[in-house]
N, C-alpha and C positions, 0 to 999 in steps of 0.2 A: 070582624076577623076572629078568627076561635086558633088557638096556637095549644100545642103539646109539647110541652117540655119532657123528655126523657135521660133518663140518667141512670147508670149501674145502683146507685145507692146513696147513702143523706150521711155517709158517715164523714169522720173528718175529712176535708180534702179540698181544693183550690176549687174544682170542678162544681162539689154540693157545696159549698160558699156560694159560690157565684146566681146557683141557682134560690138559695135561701134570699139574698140579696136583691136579684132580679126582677126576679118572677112579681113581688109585690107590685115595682113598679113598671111592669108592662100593664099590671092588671089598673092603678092609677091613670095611666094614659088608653083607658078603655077599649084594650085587647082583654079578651076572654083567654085567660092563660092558666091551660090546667098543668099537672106532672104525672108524670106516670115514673115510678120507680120499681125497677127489675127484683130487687132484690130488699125483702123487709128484712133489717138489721136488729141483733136482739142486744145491741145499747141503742135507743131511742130518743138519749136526748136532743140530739138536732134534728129528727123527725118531728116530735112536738114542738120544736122553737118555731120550725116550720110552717106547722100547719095552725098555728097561731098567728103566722102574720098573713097568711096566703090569703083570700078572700071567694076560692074557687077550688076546684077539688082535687084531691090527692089518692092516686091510684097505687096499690102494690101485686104486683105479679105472683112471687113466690117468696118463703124463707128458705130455700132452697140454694143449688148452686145456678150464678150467672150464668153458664157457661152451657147449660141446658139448652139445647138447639131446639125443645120442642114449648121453648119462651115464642119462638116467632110463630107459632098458631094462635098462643094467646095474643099478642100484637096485633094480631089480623083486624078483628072487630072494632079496634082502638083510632084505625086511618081510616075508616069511611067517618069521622064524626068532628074531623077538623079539617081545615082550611092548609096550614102548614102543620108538620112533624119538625120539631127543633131537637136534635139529637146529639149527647155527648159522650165521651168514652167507648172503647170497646168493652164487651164485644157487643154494648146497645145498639152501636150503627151498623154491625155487619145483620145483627137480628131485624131490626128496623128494614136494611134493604130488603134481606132477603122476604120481610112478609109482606112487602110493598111488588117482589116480582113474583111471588106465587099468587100474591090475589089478585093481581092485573090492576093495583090503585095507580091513580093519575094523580096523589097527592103530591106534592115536592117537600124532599126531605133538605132541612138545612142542617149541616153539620159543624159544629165550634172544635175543630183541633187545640187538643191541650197540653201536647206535648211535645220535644223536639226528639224525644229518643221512640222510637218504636220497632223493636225486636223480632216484629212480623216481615221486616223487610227485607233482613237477611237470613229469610228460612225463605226456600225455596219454593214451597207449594204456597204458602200462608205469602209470600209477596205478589205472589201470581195473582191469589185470590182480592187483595188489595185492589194492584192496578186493573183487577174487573170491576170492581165493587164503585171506587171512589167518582167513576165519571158516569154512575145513578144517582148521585146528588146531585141538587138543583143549585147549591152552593156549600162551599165551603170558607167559613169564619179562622183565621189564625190567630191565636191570642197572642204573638210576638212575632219579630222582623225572624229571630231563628227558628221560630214554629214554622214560618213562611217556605223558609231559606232550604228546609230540611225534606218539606212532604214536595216541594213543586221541582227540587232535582229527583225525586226519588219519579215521581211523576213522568218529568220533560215536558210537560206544559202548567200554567198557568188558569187556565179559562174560569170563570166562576170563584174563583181563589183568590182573598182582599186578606188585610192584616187586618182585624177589627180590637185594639188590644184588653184585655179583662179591665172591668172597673171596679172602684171600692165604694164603699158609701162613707164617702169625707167625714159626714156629720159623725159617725160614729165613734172618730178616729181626731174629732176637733181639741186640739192642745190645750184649750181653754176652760172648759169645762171641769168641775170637780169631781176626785176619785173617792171611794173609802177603800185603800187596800193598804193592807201593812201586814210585814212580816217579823215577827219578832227574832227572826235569827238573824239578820242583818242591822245593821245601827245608820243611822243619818250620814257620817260620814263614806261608807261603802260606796264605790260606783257599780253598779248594778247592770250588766251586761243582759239581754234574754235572747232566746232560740225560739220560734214557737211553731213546731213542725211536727209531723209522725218520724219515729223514731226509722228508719230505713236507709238502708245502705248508702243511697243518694244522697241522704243530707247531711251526712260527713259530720256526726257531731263527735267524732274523735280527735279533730284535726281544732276545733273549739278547747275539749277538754285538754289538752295538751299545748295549748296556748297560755292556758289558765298557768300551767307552771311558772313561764315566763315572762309575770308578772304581778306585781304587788299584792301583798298578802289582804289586803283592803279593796280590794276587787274581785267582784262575787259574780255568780252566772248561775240566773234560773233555766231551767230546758221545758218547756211547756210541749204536752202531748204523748202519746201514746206508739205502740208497735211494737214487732218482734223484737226488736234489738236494743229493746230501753235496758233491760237486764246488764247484757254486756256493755255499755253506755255507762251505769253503776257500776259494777264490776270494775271498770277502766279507771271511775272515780275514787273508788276504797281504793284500790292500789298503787294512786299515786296521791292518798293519805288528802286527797280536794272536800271530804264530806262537809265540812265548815264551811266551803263555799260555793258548792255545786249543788241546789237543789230542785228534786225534780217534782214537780207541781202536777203531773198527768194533764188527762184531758180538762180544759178551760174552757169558758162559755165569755168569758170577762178579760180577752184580750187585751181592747184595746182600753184596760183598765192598766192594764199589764205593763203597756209598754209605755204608757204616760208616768208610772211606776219607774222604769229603768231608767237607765242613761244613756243607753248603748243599744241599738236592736242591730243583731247579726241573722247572716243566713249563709252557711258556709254547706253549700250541695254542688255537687260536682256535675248537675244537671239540674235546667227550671225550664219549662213550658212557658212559663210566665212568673217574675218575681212581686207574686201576689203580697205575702207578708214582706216584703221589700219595699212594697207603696207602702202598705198601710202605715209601716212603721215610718216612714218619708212624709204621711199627713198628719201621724202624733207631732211634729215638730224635732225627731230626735236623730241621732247620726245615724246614718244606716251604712254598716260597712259589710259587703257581699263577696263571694268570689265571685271571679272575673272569667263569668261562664254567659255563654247563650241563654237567655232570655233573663236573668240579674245583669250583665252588665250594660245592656241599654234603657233597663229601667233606671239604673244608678250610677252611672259613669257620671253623667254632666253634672249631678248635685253630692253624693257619699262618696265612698271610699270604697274600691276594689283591691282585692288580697288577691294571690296567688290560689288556686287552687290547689286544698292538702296540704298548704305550707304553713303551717301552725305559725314560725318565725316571724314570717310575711304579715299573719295577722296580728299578733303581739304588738309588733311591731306599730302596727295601723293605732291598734286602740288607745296604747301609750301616746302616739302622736297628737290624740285628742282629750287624753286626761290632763296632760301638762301642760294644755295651752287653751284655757279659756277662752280666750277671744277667737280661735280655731275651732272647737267646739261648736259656738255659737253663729258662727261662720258657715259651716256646714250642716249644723240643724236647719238655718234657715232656707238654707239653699236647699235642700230635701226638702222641706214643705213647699215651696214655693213648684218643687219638681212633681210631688204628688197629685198638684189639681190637674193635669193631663191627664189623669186616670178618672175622673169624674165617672161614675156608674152611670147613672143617666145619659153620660156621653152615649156609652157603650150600647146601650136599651136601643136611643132613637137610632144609630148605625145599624144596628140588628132590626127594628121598625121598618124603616128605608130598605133595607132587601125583603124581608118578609112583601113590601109593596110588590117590590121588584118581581121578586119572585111570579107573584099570583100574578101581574101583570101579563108576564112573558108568559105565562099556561094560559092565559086566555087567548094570546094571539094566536097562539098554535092550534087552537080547538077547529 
């Protein structure tokens, strides 16, 4: 079986995780599994982390903009030479359909939905072109019960549509294992909060920093990651005088160094496709305390701690509950790891294996 992974880009994001993650081990259980990525990005380091683990080849379209309609010519040559196209993000899947109906391929595209918000569907023309598009895949993958929840009302049917949810690589993320990371502006006694997200409007790291007020001067908060609105994020920090305890680390390669480091891993986004850094930090063994949104609160309801969304109080609130109570702490780290091995990546591989059969099965009967 020879599979194509396609994807907007390798840069930070839940989406090219999954594929750096992945991809290796489909190639392990000996599917031939190349990538083809739309758009070469000019920070490259999770392109080479990439293609250091890959064992099969890595395709780049343009450095150009995605959004290039005449990316589905180049597309074209790329579906006569696999078995399945495995497609994520827009606008990959609309380009993908569309150079699957101009060249008349019979390949079956499979599509992993990553998200539970998409803004195409309350614009008139661009929803239209949706409900044409989406029932030319051969299937569609939901990374969460509200990714499910969101695209199959938008829809009114179901068919080919399964929840298959993201996984992590456990080992990466095992509690056990020794770190070398130290910060010399922080001291041993500090508890040590982290974020490790792109800086964007969704992930609400205002509602974090203003937390930070309402509470002990001995409670520190790293923000890991990059984006437009790190600035104003700083900004927000100097001027409620946090710089001694808010510091911002950019983009990271050594996470889940990171958060074996903290005490506290938070993710306070007012939207999640999937609460990817929510596992992971759920299989470091540490509390993971999330707003209480679609797709964070069914990863973390039954083991962390859900806040309010935007409600800074709410989350103060949450964190103090577990600084003062050790034996509550301990309580709930365990309970998050124990909640993390549901996310198993390998889970995730062979479910996606199982359709890719499926898949090709069903085009054979049809021939």
């Amino acid at each position: 079986m020879k599979v194509l992974h396609v994807i907007n880009s390798l840069t930070m994001g839940g989406a090219s995780k999954l594929i750096l993650d992945s991809v290796p081990i489909y190639q392990k259980k000996g599917i031939k599994t190349d990538v083809l990525v739309l758009k070469k990005v000019s920070t490259p380091n999770r392109q080479r982390q990439f293609e250091k683990k890959t064992s099969d080849e890595v395709f780049y379209l343009t450095k150009r903009s995605l959004y290039n309609p005449f990316l589905i010519f180049k597309i074209i040559p790329y579906l006569k030479k696999y078995d399945i196209i495995h497609a994520h993000l827009f606008p990959t899947w609309y380009w993908i359909v569309f150079a699957k109906m101009i060249s008349f391929s019979s390949v079956p595209v499979v599509y992993t939905e990553h998200s539970t918000i998409n803004k195409r569907r309350s614009h008139l023309l661009l929803s239209r072109i949706d409900r044409f598009l989406y029932p030319k895949l051969a299937f569609i993958g939901c990374i969460s019960e509200g990714t499910y929840a969101k695209l199959t009302n938008f829809l009114t049917w179901n068919r080919n549509v399964k929840v298959i949810s993201n996984g992590i690589d456990l080992k990466q993320f095992d509690p056990n294992r020794e770190i070398d990371v130290f910060f010399e502006f922080f001291s041993e006694t500090d508890i040590v909060l982290i974020q490790a997200s792109s800086f964007k409007k969704e992930k609400d790291h205002k509602t974090i920093v203003n937390a930070m007020m309402k509470l002990p001067s001995n409670v520190k908060l790293l923000l890991v990651g990059e984006g437009k609105l790190r600035e104003e994020v700083e900004n927000q920090v100097k001027a409620l005088n946090l710089t001694d305890r808010v510091k911002f680390l950019g983009a990271r390669h050594d996470v889940p160094d990171l958060y074996q480091y903290a005490d506290i891993i938070l993710l306070s986004s007012h939207y999640e496709g999937f609460g990817l850094s929510a596992a992971e930090g759920m299989a470091s063994r540490k509390p993971v305390i999330v707003s209480n949104v679609s797709g964070l609160s069914e990863v973390v309801k039954d083991y962390g701690l859900l806040f309010e969304k935007g409600n800074s109080e709410d989350l103060a609130q949450k964190i103090l509950s577990i600084t003062t109570d050790k034996e509550l702490y301990n309580k709930i780290a365990d309970s998050c790891f124990r909640g993390s091995q549901n996310y198993s990546i390998e889970k995730m591989v062979q479910e996606y294996i199982s359709v890719y059969q499926k898949v090709l099965h069903n085009k054979s009967m049809t021939r």
